[in-house]
N, CA, C and O atoms as a Maestro MAE file, in Angstrom:
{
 s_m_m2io_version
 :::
 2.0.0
}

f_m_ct {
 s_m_title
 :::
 protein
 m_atom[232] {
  # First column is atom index #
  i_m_mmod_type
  r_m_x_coord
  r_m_y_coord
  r_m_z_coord
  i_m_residue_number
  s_m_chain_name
  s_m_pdb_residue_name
  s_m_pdb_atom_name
  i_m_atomic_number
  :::
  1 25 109.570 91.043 125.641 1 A "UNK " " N  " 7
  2 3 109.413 90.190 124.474 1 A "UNK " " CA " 6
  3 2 107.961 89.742 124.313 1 A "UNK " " C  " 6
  4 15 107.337 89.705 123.252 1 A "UNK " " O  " 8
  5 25 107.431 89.340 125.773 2 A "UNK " " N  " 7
  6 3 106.083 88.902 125.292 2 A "UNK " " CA " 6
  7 2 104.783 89.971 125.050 2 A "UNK " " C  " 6
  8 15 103.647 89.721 124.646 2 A "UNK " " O  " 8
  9 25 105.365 91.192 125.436 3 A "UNK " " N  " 7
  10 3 104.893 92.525 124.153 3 A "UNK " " CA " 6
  11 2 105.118 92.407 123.042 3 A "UNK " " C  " 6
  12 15 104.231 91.783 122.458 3 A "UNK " " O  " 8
  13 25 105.756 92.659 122.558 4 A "UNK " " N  " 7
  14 3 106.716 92.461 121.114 4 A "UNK " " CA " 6
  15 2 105.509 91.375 119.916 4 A "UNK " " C  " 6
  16 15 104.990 91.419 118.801 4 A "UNK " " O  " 8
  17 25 105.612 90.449 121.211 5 A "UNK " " N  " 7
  18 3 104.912 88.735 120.182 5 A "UNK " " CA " 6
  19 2 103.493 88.988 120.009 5 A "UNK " " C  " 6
  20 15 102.693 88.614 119.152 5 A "UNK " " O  " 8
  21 25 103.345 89.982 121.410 6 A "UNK " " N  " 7
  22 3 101.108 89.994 121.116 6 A "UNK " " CA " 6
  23 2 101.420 90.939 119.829 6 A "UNK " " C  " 6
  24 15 101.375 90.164 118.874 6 A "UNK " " O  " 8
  25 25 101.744 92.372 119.301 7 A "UNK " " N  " 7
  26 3 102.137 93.323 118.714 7 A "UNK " " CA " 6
  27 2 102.154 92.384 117.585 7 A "UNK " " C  " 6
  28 15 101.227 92.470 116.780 7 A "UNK " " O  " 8
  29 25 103.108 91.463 117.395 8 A "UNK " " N  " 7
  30 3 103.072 90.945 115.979 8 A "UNK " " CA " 6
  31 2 102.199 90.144 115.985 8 A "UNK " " C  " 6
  32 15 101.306 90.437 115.189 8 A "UNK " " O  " 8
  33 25 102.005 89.045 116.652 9 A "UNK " " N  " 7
  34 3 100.417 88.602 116.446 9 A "UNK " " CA " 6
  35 2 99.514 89.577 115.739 9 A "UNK " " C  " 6
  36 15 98.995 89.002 114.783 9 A "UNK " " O  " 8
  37 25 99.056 91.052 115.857 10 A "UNK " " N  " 7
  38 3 98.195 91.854 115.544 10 A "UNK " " CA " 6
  39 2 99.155 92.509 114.318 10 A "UNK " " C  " 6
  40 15 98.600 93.328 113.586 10 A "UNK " " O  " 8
  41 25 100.121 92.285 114.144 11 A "UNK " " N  " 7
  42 3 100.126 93.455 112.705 11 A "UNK " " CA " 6
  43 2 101.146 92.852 112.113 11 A "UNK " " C  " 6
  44 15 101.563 93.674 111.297 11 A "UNK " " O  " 8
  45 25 101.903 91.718 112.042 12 A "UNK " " N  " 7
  46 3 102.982 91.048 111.369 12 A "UNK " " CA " 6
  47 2 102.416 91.331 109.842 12 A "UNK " " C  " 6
  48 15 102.886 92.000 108.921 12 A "UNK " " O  " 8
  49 25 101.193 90.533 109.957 13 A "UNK " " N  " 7
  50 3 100.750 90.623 108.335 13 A "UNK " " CA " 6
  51 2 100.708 91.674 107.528 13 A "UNK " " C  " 6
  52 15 100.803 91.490 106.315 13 A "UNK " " O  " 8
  53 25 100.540 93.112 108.117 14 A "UNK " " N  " 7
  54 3 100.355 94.513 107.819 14 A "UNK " " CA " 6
  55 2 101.909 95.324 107.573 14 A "UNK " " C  " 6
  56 15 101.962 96.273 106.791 14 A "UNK " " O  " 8
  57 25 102.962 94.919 108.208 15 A "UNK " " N  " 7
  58 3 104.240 95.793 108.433 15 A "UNK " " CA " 6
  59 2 104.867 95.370 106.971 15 A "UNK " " C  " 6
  60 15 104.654 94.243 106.523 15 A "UNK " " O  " 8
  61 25 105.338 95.950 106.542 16 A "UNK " " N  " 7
  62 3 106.963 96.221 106.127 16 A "UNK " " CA " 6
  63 2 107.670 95.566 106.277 16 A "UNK " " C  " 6
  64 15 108.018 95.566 107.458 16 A "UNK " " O  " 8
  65 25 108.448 94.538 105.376 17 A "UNK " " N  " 7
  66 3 109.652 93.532 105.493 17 A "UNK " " CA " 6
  67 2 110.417 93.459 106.380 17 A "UNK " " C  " 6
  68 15 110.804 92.609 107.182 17 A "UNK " " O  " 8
  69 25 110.717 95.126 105.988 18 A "UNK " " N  " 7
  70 3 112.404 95.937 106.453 18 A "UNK " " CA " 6
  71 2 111.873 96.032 108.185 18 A "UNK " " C  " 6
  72 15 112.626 96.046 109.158 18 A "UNK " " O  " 8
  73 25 110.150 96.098 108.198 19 A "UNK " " N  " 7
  74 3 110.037 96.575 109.616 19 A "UNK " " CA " 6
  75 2 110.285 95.202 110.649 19 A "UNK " " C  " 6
  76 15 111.034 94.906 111.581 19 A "UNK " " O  " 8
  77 25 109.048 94.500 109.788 20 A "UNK " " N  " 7
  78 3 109.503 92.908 110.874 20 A "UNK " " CA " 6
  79 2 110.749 92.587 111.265 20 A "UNK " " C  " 6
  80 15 111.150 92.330 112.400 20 A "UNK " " O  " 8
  81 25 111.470 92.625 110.009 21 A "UNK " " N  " 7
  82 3 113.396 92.497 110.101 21 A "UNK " " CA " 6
  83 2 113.897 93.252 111.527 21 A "UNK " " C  " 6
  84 15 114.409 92.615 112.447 21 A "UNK " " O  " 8
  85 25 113.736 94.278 111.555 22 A "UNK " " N  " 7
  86 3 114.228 95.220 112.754 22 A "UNK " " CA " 6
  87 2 113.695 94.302 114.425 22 A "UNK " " C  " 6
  88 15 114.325 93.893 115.400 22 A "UNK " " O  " 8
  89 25 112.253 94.308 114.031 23 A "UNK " " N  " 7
  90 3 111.467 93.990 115.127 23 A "UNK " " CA " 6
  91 2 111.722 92.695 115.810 23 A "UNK " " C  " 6
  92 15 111.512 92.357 116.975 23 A "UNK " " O  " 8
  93 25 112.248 92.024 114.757 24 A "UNK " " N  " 7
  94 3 112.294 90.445 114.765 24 A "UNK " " CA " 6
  95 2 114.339 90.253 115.352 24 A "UNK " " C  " 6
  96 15 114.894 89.252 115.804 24 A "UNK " " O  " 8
  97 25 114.870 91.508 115.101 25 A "UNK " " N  " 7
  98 3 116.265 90.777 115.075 25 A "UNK " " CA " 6
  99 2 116.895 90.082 116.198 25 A "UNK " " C  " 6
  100 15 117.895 89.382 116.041 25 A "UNK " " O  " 8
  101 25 116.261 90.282 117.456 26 A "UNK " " N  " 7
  102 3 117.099 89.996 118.750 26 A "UNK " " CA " 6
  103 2 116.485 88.474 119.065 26 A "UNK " " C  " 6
  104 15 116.937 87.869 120.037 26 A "UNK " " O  " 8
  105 25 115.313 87.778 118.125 27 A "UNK " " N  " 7
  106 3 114.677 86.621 118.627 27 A "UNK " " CA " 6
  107 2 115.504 85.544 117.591 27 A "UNK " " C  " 6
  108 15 116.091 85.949 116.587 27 A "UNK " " O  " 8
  109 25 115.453 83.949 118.040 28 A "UNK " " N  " 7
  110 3 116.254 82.757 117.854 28 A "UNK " " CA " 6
  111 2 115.648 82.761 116.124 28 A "UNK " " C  " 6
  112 15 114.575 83.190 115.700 28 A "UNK " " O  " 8
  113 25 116.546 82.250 115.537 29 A "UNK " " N  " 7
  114 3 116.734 81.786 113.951 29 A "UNK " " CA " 6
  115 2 115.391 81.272 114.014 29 A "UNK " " C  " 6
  116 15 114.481 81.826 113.397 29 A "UNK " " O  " 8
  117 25 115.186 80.114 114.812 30 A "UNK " " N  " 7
  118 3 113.715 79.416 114.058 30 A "UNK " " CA " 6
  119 2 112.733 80.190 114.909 30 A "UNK " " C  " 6
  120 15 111.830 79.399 115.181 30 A "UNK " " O  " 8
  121 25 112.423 81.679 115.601 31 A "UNK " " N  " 7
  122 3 111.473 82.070 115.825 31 A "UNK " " CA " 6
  123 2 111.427 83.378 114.650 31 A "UNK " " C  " 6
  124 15 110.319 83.732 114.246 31 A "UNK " " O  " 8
  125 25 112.294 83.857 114.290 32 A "UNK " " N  " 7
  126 3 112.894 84.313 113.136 32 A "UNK " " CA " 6
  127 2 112.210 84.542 111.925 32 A "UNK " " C  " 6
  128 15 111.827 85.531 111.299 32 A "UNK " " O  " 8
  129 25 112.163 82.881 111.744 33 A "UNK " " N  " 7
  130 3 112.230 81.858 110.390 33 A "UNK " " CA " 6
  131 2 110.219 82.148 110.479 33 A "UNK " " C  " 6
  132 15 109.470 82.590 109.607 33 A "UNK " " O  " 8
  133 25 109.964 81.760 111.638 34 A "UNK " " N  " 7
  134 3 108.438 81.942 111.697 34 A "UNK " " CA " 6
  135 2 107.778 82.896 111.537 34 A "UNK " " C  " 6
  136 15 106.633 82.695 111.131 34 A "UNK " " O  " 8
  137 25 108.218 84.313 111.784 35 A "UNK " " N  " 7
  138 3 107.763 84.931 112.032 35 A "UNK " " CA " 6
  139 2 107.798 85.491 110.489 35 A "UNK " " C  " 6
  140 15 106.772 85.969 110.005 35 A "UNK " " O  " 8
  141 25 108.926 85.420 109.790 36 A "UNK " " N  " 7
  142 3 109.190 86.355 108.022 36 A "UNK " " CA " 6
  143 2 108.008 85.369 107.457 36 A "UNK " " C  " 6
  144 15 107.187 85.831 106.664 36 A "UNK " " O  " 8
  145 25 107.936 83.921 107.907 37 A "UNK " " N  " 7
  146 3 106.650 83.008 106.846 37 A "UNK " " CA " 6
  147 2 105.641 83.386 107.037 37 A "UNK " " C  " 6
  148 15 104.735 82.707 106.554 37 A "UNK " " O  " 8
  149 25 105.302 84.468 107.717 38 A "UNK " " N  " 7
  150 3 103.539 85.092 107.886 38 A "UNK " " CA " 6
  151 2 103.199 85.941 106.463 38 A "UNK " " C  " 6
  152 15 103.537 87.118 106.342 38 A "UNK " " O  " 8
  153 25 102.307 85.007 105.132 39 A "UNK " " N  " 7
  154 3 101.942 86.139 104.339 39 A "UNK " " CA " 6
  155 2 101.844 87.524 104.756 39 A "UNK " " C  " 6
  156 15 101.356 87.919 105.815 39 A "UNK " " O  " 8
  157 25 102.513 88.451 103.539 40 A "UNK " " N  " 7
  158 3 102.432 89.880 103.899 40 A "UNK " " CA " 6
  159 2 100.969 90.614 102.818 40 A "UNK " " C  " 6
  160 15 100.743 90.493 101.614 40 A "UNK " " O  " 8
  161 25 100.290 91.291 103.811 41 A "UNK " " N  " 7
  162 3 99.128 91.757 103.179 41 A "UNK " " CA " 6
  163 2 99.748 93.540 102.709 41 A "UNK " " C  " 6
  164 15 99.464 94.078 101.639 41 A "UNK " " O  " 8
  165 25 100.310 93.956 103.422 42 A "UNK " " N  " 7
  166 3 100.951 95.228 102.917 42 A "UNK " " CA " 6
  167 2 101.269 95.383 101.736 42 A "UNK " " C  " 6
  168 15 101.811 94.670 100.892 42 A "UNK " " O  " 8
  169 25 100.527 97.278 101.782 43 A "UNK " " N  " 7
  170 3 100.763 96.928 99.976 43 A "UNK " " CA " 6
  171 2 101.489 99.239 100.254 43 A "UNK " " C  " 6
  172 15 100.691 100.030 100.757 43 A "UNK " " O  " 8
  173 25 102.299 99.518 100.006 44 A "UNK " " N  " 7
  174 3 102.920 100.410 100.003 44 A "UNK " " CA " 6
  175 2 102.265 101.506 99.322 44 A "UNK " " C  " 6
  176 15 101.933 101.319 98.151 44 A "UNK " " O  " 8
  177 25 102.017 102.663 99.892 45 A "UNK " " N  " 7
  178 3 100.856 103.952 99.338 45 A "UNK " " CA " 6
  179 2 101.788 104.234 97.665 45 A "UNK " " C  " 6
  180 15 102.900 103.999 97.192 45 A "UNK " " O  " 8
  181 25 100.945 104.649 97.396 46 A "UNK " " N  " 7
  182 3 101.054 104.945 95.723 46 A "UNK " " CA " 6
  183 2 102.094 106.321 95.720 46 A "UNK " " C  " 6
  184 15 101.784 107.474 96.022 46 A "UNK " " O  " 8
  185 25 103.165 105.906 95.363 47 A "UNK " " N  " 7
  186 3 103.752 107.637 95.519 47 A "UNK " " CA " 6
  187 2 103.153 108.976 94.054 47 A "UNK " " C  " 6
  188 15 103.085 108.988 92.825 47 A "UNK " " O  " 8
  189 25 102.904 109.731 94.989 48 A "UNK " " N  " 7
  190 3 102.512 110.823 94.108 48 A "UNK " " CA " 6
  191 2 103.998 111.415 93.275 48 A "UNK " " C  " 6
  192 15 105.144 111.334 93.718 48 A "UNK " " O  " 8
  193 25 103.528 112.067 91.847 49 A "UNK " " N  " 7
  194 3 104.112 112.989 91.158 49 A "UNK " " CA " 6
  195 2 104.404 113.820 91.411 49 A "UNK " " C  " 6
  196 15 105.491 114.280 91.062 49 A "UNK " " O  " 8
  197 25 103.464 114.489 92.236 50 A "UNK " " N  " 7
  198 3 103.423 115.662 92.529 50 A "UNK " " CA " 6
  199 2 104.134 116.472 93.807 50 A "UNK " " C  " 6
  200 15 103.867 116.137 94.961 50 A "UNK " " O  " 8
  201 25 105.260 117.798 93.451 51 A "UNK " " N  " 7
  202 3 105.705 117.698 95.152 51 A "UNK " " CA " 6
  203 2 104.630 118.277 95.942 51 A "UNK " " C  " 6
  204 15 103.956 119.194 95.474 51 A "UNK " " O  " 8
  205 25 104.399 117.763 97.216 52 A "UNK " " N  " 7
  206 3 102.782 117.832 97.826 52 A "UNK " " CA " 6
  207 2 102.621 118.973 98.683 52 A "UNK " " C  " 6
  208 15 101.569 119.297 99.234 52 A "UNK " " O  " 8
  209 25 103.905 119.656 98.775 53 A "UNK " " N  " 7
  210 3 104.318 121.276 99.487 53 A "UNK " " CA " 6
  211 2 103.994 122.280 98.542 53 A "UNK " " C  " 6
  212 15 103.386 123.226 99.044 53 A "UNK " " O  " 8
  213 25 104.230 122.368 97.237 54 A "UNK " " N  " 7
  214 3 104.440 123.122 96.251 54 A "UNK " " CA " 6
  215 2 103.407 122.645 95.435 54 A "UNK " " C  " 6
  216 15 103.198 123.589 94.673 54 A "UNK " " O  " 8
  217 25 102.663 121.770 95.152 55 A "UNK " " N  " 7
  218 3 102.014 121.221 94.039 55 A "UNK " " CA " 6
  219 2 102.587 121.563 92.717 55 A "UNK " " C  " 6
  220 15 102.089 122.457 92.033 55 A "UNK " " O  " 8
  221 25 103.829 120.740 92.260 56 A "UNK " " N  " 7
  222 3 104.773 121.253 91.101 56 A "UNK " " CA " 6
  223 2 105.110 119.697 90.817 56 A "UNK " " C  " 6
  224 15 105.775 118.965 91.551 56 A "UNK " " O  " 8
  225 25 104.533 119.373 89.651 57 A "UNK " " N  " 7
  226 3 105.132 118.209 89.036 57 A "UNK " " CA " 6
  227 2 106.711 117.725 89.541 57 A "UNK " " C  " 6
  228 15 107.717 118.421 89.681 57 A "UNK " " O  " 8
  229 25 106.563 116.623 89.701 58 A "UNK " " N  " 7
  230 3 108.140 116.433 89.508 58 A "UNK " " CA " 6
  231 2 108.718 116.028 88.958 58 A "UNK " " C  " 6
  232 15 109.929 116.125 89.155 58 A "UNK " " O  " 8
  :::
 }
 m_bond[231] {
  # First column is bond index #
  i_m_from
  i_m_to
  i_m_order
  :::
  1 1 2 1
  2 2 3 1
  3 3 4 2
  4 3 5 1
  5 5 6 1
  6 6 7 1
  7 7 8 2
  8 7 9 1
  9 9 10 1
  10 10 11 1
  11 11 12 2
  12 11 13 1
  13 13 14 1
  14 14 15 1
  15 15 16 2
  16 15 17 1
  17 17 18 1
  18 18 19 1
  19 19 20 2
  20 19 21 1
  21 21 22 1
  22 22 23 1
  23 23 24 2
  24 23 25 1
  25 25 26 1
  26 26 27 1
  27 27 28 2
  28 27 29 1
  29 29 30 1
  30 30 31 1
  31 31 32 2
  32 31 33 1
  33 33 34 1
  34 34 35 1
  35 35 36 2
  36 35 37 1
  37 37 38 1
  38 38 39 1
  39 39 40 2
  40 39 41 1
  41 41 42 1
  42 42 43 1
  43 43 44 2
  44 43 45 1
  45 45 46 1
  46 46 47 1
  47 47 48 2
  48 47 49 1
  49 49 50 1
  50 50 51 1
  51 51 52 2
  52 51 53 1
  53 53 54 1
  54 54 55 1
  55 55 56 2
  56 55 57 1
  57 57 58 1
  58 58 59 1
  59 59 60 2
  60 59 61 1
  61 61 62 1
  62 62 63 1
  63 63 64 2
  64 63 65 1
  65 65 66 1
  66 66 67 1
  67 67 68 2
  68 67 69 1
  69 69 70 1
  70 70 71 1
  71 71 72 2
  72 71 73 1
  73 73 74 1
  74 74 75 1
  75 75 76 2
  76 75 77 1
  77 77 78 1
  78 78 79 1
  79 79 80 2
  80 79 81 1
  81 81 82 1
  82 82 83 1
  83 83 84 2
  84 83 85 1
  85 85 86 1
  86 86 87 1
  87 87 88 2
  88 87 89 1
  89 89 90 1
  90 90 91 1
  91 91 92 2
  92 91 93 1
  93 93 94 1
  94 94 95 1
  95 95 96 2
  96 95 97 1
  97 97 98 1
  98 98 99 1
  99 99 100 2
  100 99 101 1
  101 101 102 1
  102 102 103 1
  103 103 104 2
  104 103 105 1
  105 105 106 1
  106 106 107 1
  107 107 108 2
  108 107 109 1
  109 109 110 1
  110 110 111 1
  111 111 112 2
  112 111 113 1
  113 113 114 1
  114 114 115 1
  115 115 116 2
  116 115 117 1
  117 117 118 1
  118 118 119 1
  119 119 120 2
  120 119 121 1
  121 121 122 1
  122 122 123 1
  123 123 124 2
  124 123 125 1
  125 125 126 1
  126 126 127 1
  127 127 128 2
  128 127 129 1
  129 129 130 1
  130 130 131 1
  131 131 132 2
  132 131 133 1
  133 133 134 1
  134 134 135 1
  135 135 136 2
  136 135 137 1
  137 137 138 1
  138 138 139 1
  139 139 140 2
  140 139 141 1
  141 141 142 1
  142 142 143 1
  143 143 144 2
  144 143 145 1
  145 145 146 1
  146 146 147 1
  147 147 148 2
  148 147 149 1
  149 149 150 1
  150 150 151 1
  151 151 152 2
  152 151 153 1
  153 153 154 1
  154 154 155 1
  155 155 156 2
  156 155 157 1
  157 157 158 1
  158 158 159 1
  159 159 160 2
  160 159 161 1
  161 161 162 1
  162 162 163 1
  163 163 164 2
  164 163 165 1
  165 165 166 1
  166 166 167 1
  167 167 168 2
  168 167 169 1
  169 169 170 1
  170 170 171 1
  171 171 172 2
  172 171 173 1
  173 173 174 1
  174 174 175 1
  175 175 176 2
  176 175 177 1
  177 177 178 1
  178 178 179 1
  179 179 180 2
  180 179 181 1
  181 181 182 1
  182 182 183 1
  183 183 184 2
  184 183 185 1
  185 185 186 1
  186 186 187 1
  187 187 188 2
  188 187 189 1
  189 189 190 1
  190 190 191 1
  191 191 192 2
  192 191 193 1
  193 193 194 1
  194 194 195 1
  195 195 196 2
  196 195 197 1
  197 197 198 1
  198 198 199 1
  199 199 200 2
  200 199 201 1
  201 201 202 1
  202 202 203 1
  203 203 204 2
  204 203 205 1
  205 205 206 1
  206 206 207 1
  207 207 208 2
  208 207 209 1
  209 209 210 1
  210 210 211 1
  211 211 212 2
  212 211 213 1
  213 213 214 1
  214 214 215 1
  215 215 216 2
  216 215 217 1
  217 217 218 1
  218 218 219 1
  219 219 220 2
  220 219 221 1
  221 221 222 1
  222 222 223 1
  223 223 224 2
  224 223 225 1
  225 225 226 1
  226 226 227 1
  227 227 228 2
  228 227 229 1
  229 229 230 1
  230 230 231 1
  231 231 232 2
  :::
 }
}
């Protein structure tokens, strides 16, 4: 666990909702509660049009 806590210390702000959620599930409600209130700076890559194997519109 006290892996887990340095790990989010360093990238809570950076992950994925869905990821903290996972990461976060086995710790107490109000460590929980603390950990989802860390502004999220993540911002999700731009999905392309294009299929990126084939270069064929999609």
């Amino acid at each position: 666990m006290d892996l887990l806590r340095e790990f989010l210390r360093q990238h809570a702000h950076e992950m994925p909702r869905t990821m903290l959620r996972y990461a976060i599930e086995k710790m107490s409600d109000k460590e929980r509660k603390e950990w989802m209130s860390i502004p999220q700076t993540f911002t999700p890559a731009k999905v392309s049009r294009t299929n990126r194997f084939a270069g064929i519109p999609v």
